[in-house]
C-alpha positions, 0 to 999 in steps of 0.5 A: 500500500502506498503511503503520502509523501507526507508520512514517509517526510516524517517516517524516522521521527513521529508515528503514523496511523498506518499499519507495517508488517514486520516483514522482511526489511533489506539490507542494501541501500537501494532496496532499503529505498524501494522498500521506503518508496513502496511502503510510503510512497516517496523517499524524502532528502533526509532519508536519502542523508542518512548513512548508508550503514545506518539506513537498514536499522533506521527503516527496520526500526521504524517499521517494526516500533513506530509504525506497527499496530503489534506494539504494546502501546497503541499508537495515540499513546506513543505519537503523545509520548514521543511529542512530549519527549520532542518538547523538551528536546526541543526538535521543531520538526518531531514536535511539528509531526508528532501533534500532527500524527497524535491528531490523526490518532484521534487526540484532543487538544487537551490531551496533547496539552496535557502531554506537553505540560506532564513534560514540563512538569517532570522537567521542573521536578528534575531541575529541583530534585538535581539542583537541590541535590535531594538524596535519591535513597531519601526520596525512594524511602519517603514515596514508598520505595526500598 
């Protein structure tokens, strides 16, 4: 099934509804390309930048984490996850694909922001929690932990 060159623009970075089989992923460079160009209809410059030794893993991993419906997470929850993840990194591009692929998975604006500010707020706790140098086994043993 041929897939918009809008997908496969952001194949590496977001999730996209769509359903790949773990099927056999090749090895070489151009038939990595024509497995790119039949699964999403177009292979963009930046899948063309990236290394050739790195191409075959890129793809497979792509193929098999991102865009496969067999994972444990369904594909709302990981477009949201690696959104928040993009927040802070920050990467422009993921954040850019990654509101738009959670859309596509049916997600609202108040769970896209949700998701967002969970990152920020996970962040703040960070810089408190690194900044003030809390002891770590302190803090297992006063939330429940050994």
């Amino acid at each position: 099934m041929k897939r918009p060159l809008i997908t496969l623009a952001i194949a590496t970075l977001v999730l996209f509804p769509m359903t790949v089989l773990a099927e056999e992923v090749p090895t070489s460079p151009d038939a990595v390309y024509a497995d790119v160009q039949q699964s999403l209809g177009g292979v963009p410059t930046f899948v063309k930048a990236l290394p050739k030794s790195a191409l075959p893993g890129m793809w497979l991993t792509t193929k098999q984490l991102e865009f496969s419906d067999k994972t444990a997470l369904p594909g709302k929850t990981k477009a949201l996850i690696s959104l928040a993840v993009a927040a802070q990194i920050p990467c422009e591009y993921c954040i850019w694909a990654d509101t738009m692929t959670a859309k596509q998975f049916g997600a609202t604006d108040e769970e896209i922001g949700e998701a967002v500010a969970l990152a920020g707020l996970t962040r703040a706790w960070s810089t408190n929690f690194h900044g003030l140098q809390v002891d770590f086994n302190q803090f297992k043993k006063e939330l429940g932990g050994h």
